[in-house]
C-alpha positions in Angstrom: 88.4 42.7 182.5 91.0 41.2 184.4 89.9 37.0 184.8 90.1 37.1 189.0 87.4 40.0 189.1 83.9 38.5 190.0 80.8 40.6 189.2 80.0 40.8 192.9 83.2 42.2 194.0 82.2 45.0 191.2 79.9 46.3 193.1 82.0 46.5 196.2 83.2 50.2 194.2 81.6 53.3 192.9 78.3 51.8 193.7 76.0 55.1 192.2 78.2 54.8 189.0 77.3 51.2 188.6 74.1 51.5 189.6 72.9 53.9 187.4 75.1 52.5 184.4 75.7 48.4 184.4 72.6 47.6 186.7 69.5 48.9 185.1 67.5 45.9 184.6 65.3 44.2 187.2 67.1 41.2 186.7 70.3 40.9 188.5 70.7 37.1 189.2 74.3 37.1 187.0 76.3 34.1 187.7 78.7 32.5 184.9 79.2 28.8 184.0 82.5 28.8 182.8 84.6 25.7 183.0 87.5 25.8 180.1 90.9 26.6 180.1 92.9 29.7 179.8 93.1 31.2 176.2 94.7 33.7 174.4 94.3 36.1 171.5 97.2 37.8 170.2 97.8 39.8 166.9 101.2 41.1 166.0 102.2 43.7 163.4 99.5 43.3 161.4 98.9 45.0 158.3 96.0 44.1 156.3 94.8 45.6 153.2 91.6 45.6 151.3 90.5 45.4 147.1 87.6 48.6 146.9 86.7 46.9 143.6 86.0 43.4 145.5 83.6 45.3 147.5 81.3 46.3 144.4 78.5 43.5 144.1 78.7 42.2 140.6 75.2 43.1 139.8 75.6 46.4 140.8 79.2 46.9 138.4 76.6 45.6 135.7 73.8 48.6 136.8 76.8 50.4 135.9 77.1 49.3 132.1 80.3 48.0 133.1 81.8 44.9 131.3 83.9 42.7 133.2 87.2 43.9 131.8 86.6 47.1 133.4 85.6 46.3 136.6 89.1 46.8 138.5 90.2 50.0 136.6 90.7 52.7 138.2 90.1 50.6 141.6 93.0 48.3 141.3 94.8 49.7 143.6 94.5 47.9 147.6 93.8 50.8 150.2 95.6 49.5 153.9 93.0 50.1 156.6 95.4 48.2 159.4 98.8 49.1 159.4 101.3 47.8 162.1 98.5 46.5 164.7 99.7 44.7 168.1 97.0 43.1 170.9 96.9 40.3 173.0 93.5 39.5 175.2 93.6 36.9 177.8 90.6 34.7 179.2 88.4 36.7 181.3 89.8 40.1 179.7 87.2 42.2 177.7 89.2 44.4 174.4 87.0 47.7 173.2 88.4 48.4 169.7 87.0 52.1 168.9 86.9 53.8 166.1 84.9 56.0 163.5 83.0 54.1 160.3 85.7 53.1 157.7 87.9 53.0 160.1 88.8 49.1 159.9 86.6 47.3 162.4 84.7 45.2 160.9 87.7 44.2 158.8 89.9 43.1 161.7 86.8 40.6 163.2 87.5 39.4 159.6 90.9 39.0 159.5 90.9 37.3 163.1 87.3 35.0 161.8 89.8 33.9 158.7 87.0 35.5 156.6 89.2 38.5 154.5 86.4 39.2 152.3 88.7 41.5 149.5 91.3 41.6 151.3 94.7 40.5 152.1 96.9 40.4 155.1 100.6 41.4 154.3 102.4 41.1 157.3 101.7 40.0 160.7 100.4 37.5 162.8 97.0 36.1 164.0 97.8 33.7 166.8 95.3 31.4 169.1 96.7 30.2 172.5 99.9 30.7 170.4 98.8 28.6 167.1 98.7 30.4 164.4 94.9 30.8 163.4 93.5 28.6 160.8 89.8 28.7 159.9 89.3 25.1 161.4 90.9 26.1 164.5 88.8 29.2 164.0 85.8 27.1 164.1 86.5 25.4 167.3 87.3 28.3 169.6 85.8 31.6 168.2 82.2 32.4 168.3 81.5 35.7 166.4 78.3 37.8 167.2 77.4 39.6 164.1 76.8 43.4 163.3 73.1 43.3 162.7 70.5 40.6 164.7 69.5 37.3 162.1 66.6 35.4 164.3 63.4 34.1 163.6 61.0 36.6 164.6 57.9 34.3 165.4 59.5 31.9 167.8 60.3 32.7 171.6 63.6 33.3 173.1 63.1 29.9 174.9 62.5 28.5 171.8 65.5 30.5 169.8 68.2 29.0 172.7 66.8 25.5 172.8 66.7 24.6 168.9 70.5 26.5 169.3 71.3 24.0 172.0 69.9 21.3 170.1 72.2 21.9 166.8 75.6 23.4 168.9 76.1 20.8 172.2 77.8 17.5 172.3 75.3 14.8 170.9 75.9 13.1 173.7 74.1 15.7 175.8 71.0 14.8 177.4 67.6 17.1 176.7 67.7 17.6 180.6 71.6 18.9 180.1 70.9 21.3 176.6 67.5 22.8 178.8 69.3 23.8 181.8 72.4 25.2 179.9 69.7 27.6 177.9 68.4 28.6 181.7 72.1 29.1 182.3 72.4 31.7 179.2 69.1 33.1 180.0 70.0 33.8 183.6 73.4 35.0 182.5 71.9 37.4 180.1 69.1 38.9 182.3 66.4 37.7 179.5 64.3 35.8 182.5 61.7 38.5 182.2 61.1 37.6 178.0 61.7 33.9 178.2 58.7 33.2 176.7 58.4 36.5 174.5 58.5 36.3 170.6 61.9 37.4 168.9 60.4 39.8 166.8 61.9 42.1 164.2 61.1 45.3 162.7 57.7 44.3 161.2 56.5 42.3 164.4 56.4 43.6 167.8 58.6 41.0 170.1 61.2 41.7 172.5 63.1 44.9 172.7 66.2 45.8 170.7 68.6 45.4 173.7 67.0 42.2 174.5 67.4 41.1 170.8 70.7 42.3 170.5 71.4 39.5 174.2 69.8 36.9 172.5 72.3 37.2 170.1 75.0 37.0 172.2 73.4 33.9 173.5 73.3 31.9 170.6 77.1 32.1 170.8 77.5 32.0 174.7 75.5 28.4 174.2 78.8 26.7 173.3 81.3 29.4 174.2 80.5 29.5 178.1 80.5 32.9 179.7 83.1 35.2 181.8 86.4 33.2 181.2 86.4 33.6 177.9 87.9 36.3 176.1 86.0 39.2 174.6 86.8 41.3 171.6 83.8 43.6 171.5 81.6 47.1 169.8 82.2 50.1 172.4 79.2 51.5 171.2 78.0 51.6 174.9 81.6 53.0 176.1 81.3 55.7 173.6 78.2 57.0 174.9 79.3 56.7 178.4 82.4 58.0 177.2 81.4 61.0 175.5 81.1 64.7 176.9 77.4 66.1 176.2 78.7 69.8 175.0 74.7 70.7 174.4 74.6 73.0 177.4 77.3 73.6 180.8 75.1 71.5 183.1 75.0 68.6 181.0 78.8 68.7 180.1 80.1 69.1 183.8 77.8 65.6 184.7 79.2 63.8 181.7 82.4 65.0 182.6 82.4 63.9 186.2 80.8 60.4 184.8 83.6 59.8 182.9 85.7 61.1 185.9 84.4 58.3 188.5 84.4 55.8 185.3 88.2 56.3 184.4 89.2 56.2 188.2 86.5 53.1 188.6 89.1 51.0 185.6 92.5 52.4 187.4 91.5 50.9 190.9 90.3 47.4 189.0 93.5 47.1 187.1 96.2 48.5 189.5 98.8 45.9 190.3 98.1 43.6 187.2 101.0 43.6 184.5 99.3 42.5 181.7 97.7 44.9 180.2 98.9 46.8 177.0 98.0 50.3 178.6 99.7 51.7 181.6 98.3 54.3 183.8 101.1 57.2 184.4 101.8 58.6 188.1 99.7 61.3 187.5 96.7 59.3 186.1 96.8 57.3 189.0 96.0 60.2 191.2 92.8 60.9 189.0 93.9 63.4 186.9 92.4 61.7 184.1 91.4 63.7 180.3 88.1 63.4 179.9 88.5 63.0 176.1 88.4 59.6 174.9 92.0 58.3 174.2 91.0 55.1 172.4 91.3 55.1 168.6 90.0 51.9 167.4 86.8 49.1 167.6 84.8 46.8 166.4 80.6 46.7 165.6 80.6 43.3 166.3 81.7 41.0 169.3 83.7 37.6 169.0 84.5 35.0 171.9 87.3 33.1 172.2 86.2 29.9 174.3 88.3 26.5 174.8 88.5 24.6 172.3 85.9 21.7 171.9 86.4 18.3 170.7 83.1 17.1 171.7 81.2 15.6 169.1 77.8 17.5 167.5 74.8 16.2 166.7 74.6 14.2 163.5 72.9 14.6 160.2 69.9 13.1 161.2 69.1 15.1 164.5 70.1 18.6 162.4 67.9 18.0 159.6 65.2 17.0 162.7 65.8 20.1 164.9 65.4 22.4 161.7 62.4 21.0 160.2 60.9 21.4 163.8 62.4 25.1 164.1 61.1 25.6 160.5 57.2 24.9 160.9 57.2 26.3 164.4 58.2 29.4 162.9 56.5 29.1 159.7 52.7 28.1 161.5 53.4 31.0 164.1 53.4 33.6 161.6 49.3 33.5 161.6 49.2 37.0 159.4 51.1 35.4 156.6 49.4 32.3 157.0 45.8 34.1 156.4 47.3 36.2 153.8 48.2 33.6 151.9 45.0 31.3 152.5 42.9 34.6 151.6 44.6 35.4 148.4 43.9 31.6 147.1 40.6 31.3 147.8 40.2 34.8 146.6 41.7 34.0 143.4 39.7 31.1 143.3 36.2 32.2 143.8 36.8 34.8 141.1 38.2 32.0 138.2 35.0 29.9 140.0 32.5 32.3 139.4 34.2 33.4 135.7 33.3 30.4 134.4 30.7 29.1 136.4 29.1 25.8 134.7 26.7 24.8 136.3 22.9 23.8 135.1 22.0 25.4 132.0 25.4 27.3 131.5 27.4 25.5 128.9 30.9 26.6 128.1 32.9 26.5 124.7 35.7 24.4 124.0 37.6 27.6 123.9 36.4 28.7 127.5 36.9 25.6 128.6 40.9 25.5 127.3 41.4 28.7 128.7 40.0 27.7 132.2 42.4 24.6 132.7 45.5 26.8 131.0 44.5 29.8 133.6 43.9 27.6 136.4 47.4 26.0 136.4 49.4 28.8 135.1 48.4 31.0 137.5 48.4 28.9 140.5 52.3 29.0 141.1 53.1 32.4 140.8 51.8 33.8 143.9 53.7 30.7 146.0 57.0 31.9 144.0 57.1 35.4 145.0 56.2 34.8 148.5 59.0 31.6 148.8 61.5 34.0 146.8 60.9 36.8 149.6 60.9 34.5 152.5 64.1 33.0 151.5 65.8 36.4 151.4 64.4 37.5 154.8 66.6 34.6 156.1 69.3 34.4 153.7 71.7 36.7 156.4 71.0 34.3 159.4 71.6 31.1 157.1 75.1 32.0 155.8 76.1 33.0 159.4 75.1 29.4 160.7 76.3 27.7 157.8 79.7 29.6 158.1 79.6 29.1 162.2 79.3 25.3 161.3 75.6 25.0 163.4 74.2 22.5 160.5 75.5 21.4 156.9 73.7 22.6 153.7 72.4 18.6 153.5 70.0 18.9 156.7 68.7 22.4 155.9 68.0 21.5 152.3 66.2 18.6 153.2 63.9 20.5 156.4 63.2 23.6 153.8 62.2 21.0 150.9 59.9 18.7 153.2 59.1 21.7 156.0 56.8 23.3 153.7 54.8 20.5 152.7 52.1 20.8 155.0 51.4 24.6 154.1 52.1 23.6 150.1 48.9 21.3 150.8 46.5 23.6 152.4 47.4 26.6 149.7 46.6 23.7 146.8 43.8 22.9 148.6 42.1 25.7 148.9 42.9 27.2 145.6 42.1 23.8 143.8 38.8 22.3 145.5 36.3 25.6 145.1 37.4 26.3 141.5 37.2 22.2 140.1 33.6 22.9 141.7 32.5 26.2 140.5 33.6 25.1 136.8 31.8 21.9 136.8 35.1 20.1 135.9 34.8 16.3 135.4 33.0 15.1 138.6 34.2 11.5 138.7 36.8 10.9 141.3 39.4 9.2 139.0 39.5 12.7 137.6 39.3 14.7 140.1 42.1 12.8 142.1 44.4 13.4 138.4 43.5 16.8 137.9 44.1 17.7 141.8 47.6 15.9 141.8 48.7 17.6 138.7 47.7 21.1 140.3 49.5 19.8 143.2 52.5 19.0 141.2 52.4 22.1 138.9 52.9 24.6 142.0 55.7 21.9 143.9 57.6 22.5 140.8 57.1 26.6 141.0 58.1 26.6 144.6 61.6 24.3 143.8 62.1 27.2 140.6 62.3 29.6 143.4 64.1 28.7 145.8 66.7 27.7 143.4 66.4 31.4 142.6 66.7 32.6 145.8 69.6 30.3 146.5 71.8 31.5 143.6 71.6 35.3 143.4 72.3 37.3 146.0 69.2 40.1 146.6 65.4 39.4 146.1 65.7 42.0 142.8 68.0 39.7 141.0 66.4 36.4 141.9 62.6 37.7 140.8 64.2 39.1 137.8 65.4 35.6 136.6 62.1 33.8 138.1 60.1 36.2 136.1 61.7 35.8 132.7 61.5 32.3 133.0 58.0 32.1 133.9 57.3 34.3 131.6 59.0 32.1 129.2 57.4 29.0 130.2 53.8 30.5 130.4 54.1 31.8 126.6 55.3 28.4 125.0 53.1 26.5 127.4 50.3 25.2 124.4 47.7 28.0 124.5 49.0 31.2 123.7 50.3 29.7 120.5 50.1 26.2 119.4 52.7 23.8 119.7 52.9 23.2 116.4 53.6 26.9 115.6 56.7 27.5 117.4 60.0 28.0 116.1 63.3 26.2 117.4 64.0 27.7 120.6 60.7 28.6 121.7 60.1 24.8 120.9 63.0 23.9 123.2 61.9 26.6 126.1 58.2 24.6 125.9 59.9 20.7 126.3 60.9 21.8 129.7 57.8 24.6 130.6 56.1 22.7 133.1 53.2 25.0 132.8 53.0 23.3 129.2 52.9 19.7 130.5 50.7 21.0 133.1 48.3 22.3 130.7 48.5 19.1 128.1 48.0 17.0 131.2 45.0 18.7 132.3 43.3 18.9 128.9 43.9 14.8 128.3 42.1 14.8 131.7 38.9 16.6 131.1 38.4 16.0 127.5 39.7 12.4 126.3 37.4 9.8 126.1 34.4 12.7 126.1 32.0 13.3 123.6 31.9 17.1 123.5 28.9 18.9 121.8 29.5 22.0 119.9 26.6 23.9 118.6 26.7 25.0 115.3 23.6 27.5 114.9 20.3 25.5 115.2 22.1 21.9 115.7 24.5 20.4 117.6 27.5 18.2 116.4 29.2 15.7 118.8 33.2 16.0 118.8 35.3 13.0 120.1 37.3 15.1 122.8 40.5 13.6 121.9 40.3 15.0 118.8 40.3 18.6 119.8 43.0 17.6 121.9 45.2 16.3 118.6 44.5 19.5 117.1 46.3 21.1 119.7 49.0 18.8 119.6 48.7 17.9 123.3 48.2 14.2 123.0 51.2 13.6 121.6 52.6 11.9 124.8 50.5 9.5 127.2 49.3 11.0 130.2 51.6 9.4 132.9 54.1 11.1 130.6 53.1 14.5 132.0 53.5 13.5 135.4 57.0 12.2 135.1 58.1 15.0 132.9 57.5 17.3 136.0 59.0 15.5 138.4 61.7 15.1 136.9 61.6 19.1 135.9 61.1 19.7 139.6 64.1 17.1 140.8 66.8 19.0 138.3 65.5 22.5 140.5 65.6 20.8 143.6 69.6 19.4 143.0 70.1 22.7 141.5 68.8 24.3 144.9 71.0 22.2 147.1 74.6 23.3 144.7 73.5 26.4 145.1 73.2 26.0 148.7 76.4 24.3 148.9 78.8 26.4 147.1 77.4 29.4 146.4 77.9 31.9 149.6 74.5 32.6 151.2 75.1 36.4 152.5 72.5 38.9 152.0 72.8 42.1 149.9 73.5 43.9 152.7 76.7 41.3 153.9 78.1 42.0 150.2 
């Protein structure tokens, strides 16, 4: 779109075209808040390649019985996908690249985002305002709006702008400033009507997909103001105007004459301008248009090139602030996972309660009684780790797009994940805890019931670090609950009950010095039976046992209580550091980005 042409002098044309095709909405307040200077996009002669066998997740090459010297074979051979490509878009100019699936798209966004994901340019030359384009400069004056929408579905499209303005505008912008440039976007976009409207995504009903797909664009428009930018975008929406409906003869002579009014609509907008790559012929200018499409490449995805910024963002401390906040308004809004959750612990809870119920004449064994405290912490964490692993997945897409668009740094989102889910951590503890310490007829005095409820406390702080260490460093949920799994599983089996400590072999006896389900369990058990006189019956008397003593036997009081403690939180520091590398230098994209 040539940068002189104003939305309103638009509509000065083919007005029933328009109308029926670019003004559908009830919303029609457009106006633009552009302010930067003149830039340019220009690629010359490029020829870009691309390694098939990069492309082939490692995991999957593995599903394959492959071993790592055979992964290339065969595929070792780079297949070009651009060959000799030449365009240059100007500020307020809008570049449809069109093209069939395979055809390149997606990998010339990459090339111009510096992100050649398996692949290599050969020749040619991507230039910005005539630099050539380096991934710092990159990150100062290109905005990229991806293929496939990554939002938080429970906040509102209000909400999804503001927290955007928050992390992206100067820090030196005032609230009053970052709220009325999100009206700006808002207004620009035409999402007045679903301000206040949940995102949504496919398993919750929010705002449409068109709508989605704007607010999108907006997250990007936020610092890259609007119409003199320039615009590398999908014609999705030009194919289908494009297109000739060949179904039956009435439908195929009104798509024709659509395309008709449409092609002589963009010769009377870009006569007498010389900058353009394509030129209309003599006859094309006296409408003889084909009604085939002529243009043979695109892209899925939209990029904008704004001016470059060297205003400085917010710091570490307002990031880490504006994502904890983002993170627990999201998180508390999602009242169905919420109850699900809640429901599942105290279901799980009433049915250990009432399994060994102790109360008046019910008397358990020192078995029962062993087996309660092992079940009750072993089982506590694993329904927390599946649902954190899960959860981390679901927006593992939208975190290596914001990480790679430089919104935040790993350091603030490590911090607002670790300490955003305390508050639900405590209520899941809670009300798993409380009912069953009760039913069981545990240790009533508070000294123990504070230990024992800290320990549980503990115990599933450390599962919820395990995972999302998990979900950090493997790149699908199948993967990470894989190696979750096997080391719970590992953990549970050397953990002091199944078999005693005293039993186990060299490496299970290594695997059990760093189960924190073991020094959950030994903790627990010097709880509830040192410094208790337990009385076993033995047919028609009863013999009093020291309860320490049952707890030598098992070789659990080998270490003082405190020691317990300490052992897993220090066991749930080396996940959290682990977390935050992984976070750091291990590429956050989602099985489907591979």
């Amino acid at each position: 779109m040539p940068e002189n042409l104003h939305p309103e002098s638009e509509m000065k044309g083919d007005v029933s075209i328009q109308d029926s095709v670019f003004l559908s909405e009830s919303d029609n307040s457009l106006y633009f808040t552009y302010s930067g200077q003149s830039n340019t996009l220009e690629i010359r002669d490029l020829t870009y390649q691309v390694d098939k066998a990069f492309q082939v997740p490692w995991y999957e090459k593995l599903a394959e019985f492959k071993m790592p010297c055979m992964w290339k074979r065969g595929q070792d051979v780079p297949v070009p996908v651009i060959q000799n490509l030449n365009l240059k878009v100007k500020s307020g100019q809008m570049l449809a690249i069109i093209g069939s699936s395979g055809y390149g798209k997606s990998s010339l966004l990459d090339v111009i985002t510096c992100r050649e994901n398996g692949g290599k340019t050969k020749a040619g030359q991507v230039l910005i305002n005539g630099q050539p384009s380096t991934p710092q400069l990159v990150k100062k004056c290109i905005a990229h709006v991806r293929q496939h929408d990554q939002l938080l579905p429970n906040l509102t499209v209000w909400e999804t702008l503001l927290f955007v303005a928050q992390l992206r505008l100067s820090r030196t912008s005032s609230d009053a400033q970052r709220k009325k440039r999100v009206e700006d976007v808002i207004a620009e976009l035409r999402l007045r009507q679903c301000a206040h409207t949940r995102v949504g995504n496919e398993y919750l009903r929010g705002v449409s997909g068109g709508e989605r797909r704007r607010v999108s664009i907006g997250v990007q428009l936020l610092w890259n103001p609007g119409e003199g930018g320039s615009v590398v975008c999908v014609a999705a929406c030009v194919l289908d105007l494009t297109s000739i409906d060949r179904q039956d003869r009435q439908r195929e002579t009104a798509t024709k004459e659509k395309v008709r009014s449409l092609a002589a609509l963009f010769l009377e907008k870009v006569r007498g301008f010389d900058d353009f790559l394509w030129r209309a012929t003599e006859e094309e200018s006296m409408l003889t248009v084909s009604v085939e499409p002529r243009s043979h490449v695109i892209s899925e995805q939209i990029i904008n090139v704004p001016s470059p910024s060297d205003q400085e963002l917010p710091g570490t401390i307002q990031q880490f602030t504006t994502l904890i906040r983002r993170q627990i308004s999201n998180d508390f809004r999602d009242l169905p996972m919420l109850l699900t959750q809640g429901l599942e612990a105290f279901v799980m809870a009433m049915v250990i309660g009432f399994l060994f119920y102790g109360h008046g004449g019910i008397r358990r064994s020192f078995m029962d009684t062993a087996a309660l405290l092992f079940v009750t912490g072993a089982l506590i964490p694993f329904p927390v780790i599946l649902h954190i692993i899960a959860k981390c997945h679901s927006e593992r897409a939208m975190l290596y797009y914001e990480l790679e668009d430089g919104m935040y740094s790993a350091g603030p989102y490590f911090f607002a994940k670790i300490l955003g889910e305390l508050p639900e951590h405590c209520a899941y503890v809670v009300i798993y805890g409380i009912p069953i310490y009760w039913l069981a007829n545990l240790r009533p005095e508070p000294e123990h019931f504070i230990l024992s409820f800290l320990m549980f406390w503990l115990v599933v702080y450390c599962g919820r670090t395990m995972a999302l260490w998990s979900a950090a460093l493997l790149p699908n949920l199948h993967t990470s609950s894989f190696l979750v799994s096997a080391l719970y599983n590992s953990f549970y089996l050397s953990g002091g009950f199944m078999i005693s400590l005293d039993n186990l072999w060299t490496v299970p006896g290594w695997i059990s010095k760093v189960s924190f389900l073991r020094w959950c369990f030994e903790g627990l058990m010097q709880i509830q039976f040192n410094g208790l006189i337990y009385k076993e019956p033995f047919g028609n008397i009863t013999i009093p046992i020291p309860g320490k003593l049952i707890v030598d036997g098992m070789d659990l009081n080998s270490h003082p209580l405190y020691a317990s403690y300490v052992i897993i939180i220090g066991i749930s520091i080396s996940f959290i550091a682990l977390y935050y590398l992984s976070l750091r230098f291990i590429k956050q994209k989602s099985s489907l980005d591979l």
